[in-house]
C-alpha positions as CSV (number, residue, x, y, z in Angstrom):
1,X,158.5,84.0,38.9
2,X,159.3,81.5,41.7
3,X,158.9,77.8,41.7
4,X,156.1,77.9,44.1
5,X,154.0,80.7,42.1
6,X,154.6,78.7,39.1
7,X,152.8,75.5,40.9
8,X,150.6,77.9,41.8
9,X,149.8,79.3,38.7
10,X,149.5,75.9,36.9
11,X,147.5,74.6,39.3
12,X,144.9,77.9,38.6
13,X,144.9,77.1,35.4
14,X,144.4,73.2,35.4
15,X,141.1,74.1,37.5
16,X,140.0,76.8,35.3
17,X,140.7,74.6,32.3
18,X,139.1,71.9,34.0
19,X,135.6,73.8,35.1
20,X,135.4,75.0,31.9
21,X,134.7,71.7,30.4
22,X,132.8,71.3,33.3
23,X,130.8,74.3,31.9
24,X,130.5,72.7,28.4
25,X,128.4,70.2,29.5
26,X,126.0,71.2,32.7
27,X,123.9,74.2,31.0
28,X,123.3,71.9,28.4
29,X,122.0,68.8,30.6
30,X,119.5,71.5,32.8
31,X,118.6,73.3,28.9
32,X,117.9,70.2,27.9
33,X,116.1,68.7,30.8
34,X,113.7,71.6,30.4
35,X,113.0,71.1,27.2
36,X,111.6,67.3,28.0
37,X,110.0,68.3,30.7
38,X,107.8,71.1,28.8
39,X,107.7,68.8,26.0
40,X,106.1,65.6,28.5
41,X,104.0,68.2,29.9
42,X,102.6,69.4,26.5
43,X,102.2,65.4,25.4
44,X,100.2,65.2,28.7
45,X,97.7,67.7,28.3
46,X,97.3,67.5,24.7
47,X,98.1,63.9,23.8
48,X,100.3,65.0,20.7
49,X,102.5,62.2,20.2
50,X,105.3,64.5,17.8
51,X,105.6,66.3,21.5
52,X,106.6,62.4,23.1
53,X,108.7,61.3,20.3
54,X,110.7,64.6,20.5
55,X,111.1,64.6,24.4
56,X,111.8,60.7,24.1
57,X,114.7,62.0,21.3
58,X,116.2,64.9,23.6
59,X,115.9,63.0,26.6
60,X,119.1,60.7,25.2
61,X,121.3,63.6,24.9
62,X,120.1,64.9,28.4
63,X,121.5,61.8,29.3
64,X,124.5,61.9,27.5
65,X,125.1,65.5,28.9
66,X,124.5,64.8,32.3
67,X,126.8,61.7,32.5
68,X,129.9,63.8,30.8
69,X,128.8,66.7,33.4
70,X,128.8,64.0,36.3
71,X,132.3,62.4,34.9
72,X,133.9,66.1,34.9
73,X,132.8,67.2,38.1
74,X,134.3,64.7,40.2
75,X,137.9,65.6,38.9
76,X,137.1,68.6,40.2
77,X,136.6,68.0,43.4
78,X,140.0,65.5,43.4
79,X,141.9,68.8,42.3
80,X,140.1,71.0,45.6
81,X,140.7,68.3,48.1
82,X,144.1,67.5,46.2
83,X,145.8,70.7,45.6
84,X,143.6,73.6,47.0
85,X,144.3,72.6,51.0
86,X,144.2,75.5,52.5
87,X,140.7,76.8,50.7
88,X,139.3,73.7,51.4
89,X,140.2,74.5,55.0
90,X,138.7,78.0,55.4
91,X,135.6,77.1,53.2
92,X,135.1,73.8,55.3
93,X,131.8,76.0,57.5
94,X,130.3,76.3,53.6
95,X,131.3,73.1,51.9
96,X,129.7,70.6,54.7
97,X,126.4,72.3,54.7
98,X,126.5,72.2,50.5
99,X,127.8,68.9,50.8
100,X,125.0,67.5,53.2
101,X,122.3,68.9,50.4
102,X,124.2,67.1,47.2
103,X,124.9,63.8,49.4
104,X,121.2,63.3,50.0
105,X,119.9,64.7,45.9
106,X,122.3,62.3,44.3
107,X,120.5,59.4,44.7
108,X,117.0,60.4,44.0
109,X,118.4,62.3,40.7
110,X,119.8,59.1,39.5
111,X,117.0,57.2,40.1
112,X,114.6,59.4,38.5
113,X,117.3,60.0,35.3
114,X,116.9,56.1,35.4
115,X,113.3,56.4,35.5
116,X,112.8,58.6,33.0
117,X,115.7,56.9,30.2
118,X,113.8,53.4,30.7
119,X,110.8,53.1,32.2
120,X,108.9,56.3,30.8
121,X,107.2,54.1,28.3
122,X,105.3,52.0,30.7
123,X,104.1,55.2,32.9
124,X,101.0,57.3,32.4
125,X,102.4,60.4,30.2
126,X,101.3,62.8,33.7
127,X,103.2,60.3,35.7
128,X,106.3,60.6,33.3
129,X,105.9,64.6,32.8
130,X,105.8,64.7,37.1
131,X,109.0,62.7,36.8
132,X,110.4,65.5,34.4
133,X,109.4,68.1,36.4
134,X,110.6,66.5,40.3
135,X,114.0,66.0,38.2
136,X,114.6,69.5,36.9
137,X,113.3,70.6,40.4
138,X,116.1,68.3,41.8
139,X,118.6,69.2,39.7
140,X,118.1,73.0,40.3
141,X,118.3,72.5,43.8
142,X,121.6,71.0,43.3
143,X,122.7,73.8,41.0
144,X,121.7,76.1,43.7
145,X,124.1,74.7,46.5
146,X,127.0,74.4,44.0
147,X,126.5,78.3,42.9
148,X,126.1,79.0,47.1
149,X,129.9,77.8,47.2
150,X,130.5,80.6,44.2
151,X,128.6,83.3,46.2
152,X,130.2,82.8,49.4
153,X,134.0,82.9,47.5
154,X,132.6,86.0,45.7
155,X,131.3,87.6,48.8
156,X,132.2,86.0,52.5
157,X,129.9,88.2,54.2
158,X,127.4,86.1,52.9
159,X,128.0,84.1,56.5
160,X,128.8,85.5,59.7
161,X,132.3,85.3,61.0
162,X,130.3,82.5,63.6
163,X,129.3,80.6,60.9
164,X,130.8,77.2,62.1
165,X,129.8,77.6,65.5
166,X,126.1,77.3,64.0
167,X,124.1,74.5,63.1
168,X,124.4,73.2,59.4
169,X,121.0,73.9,58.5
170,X,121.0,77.5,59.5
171,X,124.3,78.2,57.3
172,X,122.7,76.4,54.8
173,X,119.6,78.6,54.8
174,X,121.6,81.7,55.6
175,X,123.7,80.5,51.8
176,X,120.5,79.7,49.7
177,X,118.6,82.5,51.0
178,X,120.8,85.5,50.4
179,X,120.4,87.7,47.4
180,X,123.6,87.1,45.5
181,X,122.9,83.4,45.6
182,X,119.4,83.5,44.6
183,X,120.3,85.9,41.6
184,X,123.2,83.5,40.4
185,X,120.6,80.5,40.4
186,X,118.3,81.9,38.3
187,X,121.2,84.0,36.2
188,X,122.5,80.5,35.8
189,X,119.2,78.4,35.3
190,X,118.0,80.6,32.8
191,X,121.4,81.0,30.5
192,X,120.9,77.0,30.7
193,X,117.8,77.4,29.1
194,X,119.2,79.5,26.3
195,X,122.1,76.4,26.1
196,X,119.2,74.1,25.3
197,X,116.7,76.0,23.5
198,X,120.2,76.5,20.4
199,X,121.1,72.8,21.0
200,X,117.6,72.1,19.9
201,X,117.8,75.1,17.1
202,X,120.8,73.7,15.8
203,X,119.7,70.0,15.3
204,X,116.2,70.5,14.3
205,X,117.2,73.5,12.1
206,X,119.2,70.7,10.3
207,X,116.7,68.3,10.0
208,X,114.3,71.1,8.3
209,X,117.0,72.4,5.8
210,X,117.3,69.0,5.1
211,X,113.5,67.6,5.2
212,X,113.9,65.4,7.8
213,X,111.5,64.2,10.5
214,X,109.2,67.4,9.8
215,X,107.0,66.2,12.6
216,X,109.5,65.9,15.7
217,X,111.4,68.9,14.4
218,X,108.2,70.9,14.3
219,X,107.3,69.9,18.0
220,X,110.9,70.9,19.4
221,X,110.8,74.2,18.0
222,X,107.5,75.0,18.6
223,X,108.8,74.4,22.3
224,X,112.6,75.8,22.0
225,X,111.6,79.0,20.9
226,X,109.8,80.1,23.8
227,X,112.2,78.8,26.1
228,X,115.1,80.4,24.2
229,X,113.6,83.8,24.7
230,X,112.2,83.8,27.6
231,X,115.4,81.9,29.1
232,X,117.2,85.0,27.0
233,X,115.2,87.4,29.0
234,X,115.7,86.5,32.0
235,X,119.5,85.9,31.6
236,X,119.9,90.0,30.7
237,X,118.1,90.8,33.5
238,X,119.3,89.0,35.8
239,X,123.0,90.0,34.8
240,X,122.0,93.4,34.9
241,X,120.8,92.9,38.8
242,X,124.2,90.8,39.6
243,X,125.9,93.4,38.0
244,X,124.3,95.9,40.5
245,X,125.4,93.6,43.3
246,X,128.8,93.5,42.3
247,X,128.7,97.0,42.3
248,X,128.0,97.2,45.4
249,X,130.1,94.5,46.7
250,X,133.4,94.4,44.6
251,X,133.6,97.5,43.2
252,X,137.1,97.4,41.8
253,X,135.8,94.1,39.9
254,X,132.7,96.8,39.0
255,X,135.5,99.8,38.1
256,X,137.8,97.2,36.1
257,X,134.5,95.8,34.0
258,X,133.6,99.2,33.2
259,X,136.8,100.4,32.3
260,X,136.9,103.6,34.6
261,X,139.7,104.7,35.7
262,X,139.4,107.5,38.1
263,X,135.7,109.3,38.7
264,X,134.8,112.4,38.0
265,X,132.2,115.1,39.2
266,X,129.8,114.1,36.3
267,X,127.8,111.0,36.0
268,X,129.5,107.6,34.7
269,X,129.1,107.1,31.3
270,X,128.6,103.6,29.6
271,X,131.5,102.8,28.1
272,X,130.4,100.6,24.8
273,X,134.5,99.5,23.3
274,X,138.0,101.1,24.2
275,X,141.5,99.5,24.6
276,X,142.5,99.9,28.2
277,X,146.1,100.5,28.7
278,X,146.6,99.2,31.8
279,X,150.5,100.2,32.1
280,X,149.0,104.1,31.3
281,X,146.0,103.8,33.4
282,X,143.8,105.4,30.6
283,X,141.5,104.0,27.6
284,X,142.3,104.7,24.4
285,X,139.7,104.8,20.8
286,X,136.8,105.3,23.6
287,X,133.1,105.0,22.1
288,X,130.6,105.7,25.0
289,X,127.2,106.8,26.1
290,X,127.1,109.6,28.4
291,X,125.3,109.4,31.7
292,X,124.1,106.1,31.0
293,X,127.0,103.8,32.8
294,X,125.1,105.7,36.4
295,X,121.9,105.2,35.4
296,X,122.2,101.3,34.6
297,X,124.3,100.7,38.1
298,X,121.6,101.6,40.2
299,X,119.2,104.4,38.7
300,X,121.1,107.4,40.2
301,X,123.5,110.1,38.1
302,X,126.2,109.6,40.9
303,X,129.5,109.0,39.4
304,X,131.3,105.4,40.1
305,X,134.5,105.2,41.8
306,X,137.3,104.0,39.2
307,X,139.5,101.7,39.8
308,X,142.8,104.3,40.9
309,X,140.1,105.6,43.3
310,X,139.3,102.3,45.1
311,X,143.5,101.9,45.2
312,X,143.7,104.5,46.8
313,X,141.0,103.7,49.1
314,X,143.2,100.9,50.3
315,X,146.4,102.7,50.3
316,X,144.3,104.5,53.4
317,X,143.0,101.3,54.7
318,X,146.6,99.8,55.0
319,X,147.4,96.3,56.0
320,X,147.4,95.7,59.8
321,X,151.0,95.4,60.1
322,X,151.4,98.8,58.6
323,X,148.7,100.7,61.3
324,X,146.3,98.4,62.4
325,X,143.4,99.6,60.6
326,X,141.1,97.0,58.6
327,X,138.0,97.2,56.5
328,X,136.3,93.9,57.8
329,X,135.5,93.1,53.8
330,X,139.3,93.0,53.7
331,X,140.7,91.5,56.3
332,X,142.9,89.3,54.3
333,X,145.3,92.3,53.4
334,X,147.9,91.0,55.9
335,X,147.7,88.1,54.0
336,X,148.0,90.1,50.7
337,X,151.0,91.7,51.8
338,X,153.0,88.6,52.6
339,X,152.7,87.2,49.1
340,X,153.8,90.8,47.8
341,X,156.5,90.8,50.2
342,X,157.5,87.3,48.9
343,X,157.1,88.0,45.3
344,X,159.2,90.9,45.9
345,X,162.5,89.0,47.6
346,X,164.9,91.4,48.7
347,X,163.5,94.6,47.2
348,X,160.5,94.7,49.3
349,X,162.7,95.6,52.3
350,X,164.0,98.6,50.7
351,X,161.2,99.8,50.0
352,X,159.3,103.1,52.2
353,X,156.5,101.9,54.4
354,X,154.3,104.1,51.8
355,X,155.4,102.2,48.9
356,X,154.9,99.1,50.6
357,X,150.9,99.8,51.2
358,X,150.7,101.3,47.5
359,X,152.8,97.9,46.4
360,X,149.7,95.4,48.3
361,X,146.6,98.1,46.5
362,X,148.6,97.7,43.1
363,X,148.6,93.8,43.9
364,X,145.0,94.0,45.1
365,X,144.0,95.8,41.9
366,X,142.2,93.2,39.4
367,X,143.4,93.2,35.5
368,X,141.6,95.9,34.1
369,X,141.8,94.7,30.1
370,X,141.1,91.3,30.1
371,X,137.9,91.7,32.5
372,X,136.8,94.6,29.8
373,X,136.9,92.6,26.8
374,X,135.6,89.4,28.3
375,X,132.6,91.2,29.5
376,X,131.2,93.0,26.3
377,X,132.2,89.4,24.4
378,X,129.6,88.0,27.0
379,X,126.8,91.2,26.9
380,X,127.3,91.1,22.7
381,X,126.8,86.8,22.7
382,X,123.8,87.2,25.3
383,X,122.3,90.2,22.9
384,X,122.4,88.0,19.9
385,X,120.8,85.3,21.3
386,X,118.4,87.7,22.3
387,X,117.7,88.8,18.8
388,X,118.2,85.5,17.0
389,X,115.5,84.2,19.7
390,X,113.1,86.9,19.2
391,X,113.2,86.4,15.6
392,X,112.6,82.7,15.8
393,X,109.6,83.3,18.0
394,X,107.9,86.4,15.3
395,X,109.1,83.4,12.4
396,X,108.3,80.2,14.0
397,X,105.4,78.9,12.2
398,X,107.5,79.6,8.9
399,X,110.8,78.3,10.9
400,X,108.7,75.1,11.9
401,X,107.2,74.9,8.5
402,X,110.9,74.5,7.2
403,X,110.1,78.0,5.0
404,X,112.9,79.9,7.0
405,X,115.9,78.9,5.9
406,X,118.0,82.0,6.1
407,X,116.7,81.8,9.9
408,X,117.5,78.0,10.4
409,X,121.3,78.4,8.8
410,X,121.8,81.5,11.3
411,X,120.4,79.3,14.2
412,X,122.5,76.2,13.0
413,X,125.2,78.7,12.4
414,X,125.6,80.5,15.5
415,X,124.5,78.1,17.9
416,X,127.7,77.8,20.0
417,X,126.6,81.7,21.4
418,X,125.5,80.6,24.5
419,X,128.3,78.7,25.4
420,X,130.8,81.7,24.7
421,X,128.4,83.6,26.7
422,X,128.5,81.5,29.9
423,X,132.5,81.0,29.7
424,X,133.2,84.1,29.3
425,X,130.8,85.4,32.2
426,X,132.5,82.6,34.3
427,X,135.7,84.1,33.5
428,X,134.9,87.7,34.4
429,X,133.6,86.2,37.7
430,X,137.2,84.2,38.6
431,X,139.2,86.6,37.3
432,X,137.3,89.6,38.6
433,X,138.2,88.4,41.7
434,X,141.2,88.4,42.0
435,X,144.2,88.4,43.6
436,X,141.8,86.4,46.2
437,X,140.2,83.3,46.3
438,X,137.6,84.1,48.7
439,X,137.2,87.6,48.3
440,X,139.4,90.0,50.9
441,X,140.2,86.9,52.9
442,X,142.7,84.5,51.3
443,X,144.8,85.3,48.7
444,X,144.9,82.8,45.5
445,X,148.8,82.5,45.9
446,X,148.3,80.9,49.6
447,X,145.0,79.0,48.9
448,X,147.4,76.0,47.2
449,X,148.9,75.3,44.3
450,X,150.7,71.3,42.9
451,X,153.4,70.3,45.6
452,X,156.0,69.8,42.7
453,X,157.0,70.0,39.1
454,X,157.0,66.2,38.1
455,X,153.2,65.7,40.0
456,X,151.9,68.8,37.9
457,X,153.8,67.1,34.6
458,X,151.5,63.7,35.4
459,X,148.5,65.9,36.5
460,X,148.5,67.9,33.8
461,X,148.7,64.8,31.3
462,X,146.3,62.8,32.6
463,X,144.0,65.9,32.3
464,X,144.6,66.4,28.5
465,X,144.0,62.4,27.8
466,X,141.1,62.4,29.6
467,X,139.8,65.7,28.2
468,X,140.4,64.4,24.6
469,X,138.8,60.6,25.9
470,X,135.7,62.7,27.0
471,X,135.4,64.7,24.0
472,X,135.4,61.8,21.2
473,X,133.2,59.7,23.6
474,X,130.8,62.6,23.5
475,X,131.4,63.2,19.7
476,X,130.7,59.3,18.8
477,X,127.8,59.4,21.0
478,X,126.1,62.0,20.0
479,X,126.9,61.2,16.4
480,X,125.4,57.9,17.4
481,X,122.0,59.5,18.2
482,X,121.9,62.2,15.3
483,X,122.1,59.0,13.0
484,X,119.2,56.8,14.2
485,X,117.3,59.6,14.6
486,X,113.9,59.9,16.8
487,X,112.8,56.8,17.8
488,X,109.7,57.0,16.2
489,X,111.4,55.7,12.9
490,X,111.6,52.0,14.2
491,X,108.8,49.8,13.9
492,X,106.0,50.0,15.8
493,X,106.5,53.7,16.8
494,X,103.9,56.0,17.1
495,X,105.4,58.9,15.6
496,X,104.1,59.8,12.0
497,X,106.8,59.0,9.5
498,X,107.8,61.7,7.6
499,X,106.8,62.4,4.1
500,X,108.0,65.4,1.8
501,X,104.1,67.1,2.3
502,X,103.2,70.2,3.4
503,X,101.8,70.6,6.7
504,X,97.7,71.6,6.9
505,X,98.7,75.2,7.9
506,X,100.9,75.5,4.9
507,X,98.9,73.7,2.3
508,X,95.8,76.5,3.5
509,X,98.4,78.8,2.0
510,X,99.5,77.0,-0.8
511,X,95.7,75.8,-2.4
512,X,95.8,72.2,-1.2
513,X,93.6,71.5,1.5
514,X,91.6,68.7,1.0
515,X,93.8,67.1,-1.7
516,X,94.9,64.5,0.5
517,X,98.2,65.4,0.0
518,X,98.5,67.1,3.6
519,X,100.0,65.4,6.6
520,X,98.1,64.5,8.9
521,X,97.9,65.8,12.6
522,X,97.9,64.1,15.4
């Protein structure tokens, strides 16, 4: 490895490090924000004040999660601008139009976050649930021209090759409205709302095992629940119909997540576990579904194309130096070829003209294992949530009732699902795509990398102090808030204090009704 792919390589990996604390914190600030909002909006129409109390309690660690989300995006951005130069460059016709967008939200978010942390009290509870819902509006808007950025890396034909001879607006509009965009939104939105449905699972779920404010932690359940399956849902689905885009799109990324190798004349089969050999080009220990792999891509029983086949689909495409033929999806081959050519050194030029082209498809080729495993870690996390969420729902008056508790200590337990989930999907995303940065355009190894050793020593330690600064400010803080509890607890709140009783619903059950030891409802 040369000094310059080294920088390169540790500059990949301080971003992906980076964004993936990055990705800790912004599903749960949108999760969260939707619970609020649904919970303001429930408070409005039914004046149930355990509904306010718990929206007043989540919205602190919305807050808390979207200032760490702010505070780790911005680094970000320091390390594109920083170290990234010649990305930045050839993404300049997408990033102004995003940038545009997010310069004129930022404001109006913070003031409604403001809004909403200290001035909900003295608004009419429909004036504070329209605040809730012009927020997550805001916000998803916002998510929506970030993930446009994603799209366009993933697939550049996503704008024309005129792109920056048009008006902002129009590549704007061409980014949001195109279908890979759209789908990432709400494949992105909704695995938020699985993020905040098990944040609220887990600390509620505590607070019943323990019989602790029964009220509050009955109201966010009630609420979690449905958003945790039906943001669950929706995540599957729309994975399923990205997966069918980048089927379509990237198909070696498609070939490699699959684990096929080469096709054959029957119809794909779904290929459940196997260890790839990557060296041997074959799977061993293969447990699989027949036919169903087809049928799942897009409906048909036409066999995919492995990922030897699409190799050699570029052997016969060729760089342009070679004979001067060039898919327009990759006409960043030429560029592909130098940074062989340079990892190579002197053996490149002894090297056939035939063994050169099949050198840039091996280099083209992404790796095959890691994408396999990382995907069925991300379907098996999303399944689970699925099931723990559908069980929650069938349960909930017992799980809200605190008479669940097997369900609550699984909920508790296995809450960190989602997040394995979404960094592992981001993963297969980034490293699906490569060896490019924006996909058959510009290779990673010439989109940047740190200009030297002693700047990526300081780079990389100010990353780890601030990473561990962020994490115990996040831990002390949200201790902070688990310990005083809802804020109903203080005097003068209107949220029922909690007593050891059984709720009306329960006490039916259990022969006490009209006893006057039930709690009452308000």
């Amino acid at each position: 490895m040369t000094a310059e792919e080294f920088l390169n390589l540790t500059a990949r990996w301080m971003f992906g490090l980076s964004a993936g604390f990055h990705f800790l914190f912004v599903p749960l600030s949108i999760g969260l924000l939707a619970q609020v909002t649904v919970l303001r909006t429930v408070h409005a129409t039914q004046h149930d004040r355990s509904h306010e109390a718990a929206a007043a309690y989540w919205s602190k660690y919305f807050v808390l999660a979207w200032l760490l989300g702010m505070l780790t995006g911005y680094p970000l951005r320091m390390q594109l601008t920083t170290y990234w130069i010649t990305f930045m460059t050839q993404a300049a016709p997408v990033l102004e139009a995003v940038m545009k967008v997010e310069s004129f939200l930022l404001w109006p978010m913070i003031a409604l976050v403001l809004v909403n942390t200290f001035a909900g009290r003295w608004l009419d509870p429909r004036a504070r649930a329209a605040c809730c819902w012009l927020l997550l509006g805001i916000v998803t808007t916002q998510s929506m021209c970030i993930l446009s950025v994603n799209a366009w890396m993933q697939v550049p034909a996503v704008l024309p090759h005129d792109a920056d001879q048009r008006p902002v607006s129009e590549r704007l509009a061409m980014l949001l409205v195109h279908p890979v965009t759209l789908n990432k939104a709400w494949h992105t939105i909704s695995a938020a709302m699985v993020c905040g449905s098990f944040f609220v699972f887990a600390v509620a779920g505590l607070w019943t095992l323990s019989h602790r404010h029964r009220s509050v932690a009955r109201a966010s359940i009630g609420v979690a629940v449905w958003l945790g399956l039906a943001g669950s849902v929706s995540t599957l689905w729309s994975g399923h119909t990205g997966a069918a885009h980048v089927a379509h799109l990237q198909p070696m990324k498609f070939a490699a997540i699959e684990g096929h190798w080469r096709s054959t004349s029957n119809p794909s089969p779904l290929i459940l576990w196997a260890r790839p050999m990557e060296g041997e080009a074959r799977n061993l220990n293969v447990l699989e579904i027949p036919t169903l792999g087809s049928l799942l891509r897009d409906g048909s029983l036409a066999p995919s194309p492995g990922v030897l086949d699409l190799r050699d689909r570029l052997i016969g495409i060729a760089p342009p130096s070679v004979n001067g033929v060039v898919d327009p999806q990759f006409s960043g081959l030429a560029n592909l070829e130098e940074v062989v050519a340079a990892r190579m050194g002197s053996r490149w030029a002894r090297l056939s003209r035939e063994e050169q082209v099949a050198a840039v498809a091996d280099a083209a080729r992404p790796p095959v294992s890691v994408l396999f495993v990382l995907f069925r870690v991300m379907v098996a996390s999303g399944v689970a949530c699925l099931v723990l969420c559908a069980l929650a729902v069938w349960f909930r008056r017992r799980l809200c009732e605190g008479r669940a508790p097997t369900l609550s200590v699984l909920l508790v337990a296995l809450s960190p699902l989602p997040w394995i989930a979404i960094l592992c999907g981001w993963a297969v995303a980034e490293i699906g795509r490569q060896p490019w940065t924006i996909y058959g355009k510009l290779p990673t190894a010439m989109a940047g990398g740190l200009p030297s050793a002693h700047h990526g020593f300081v780079a990389w330690t100010t990353m780890i102090v601030a990473v561990a600064e962020l994490t115990l400010l996040f831990g002390a803080a949200a201790a902070s808030i688990w310990h005083l509890g809802p804020a109903g607890r203080k005097k003068g709140s209107h949220v029922i204090r909690d007593r050891l009783r059984p709720t009306k619903s329960a006490a039916r059950r259990l022969g006490l009704a009209g006893t006057g030891s039930v709690e009452p409802r308000t």
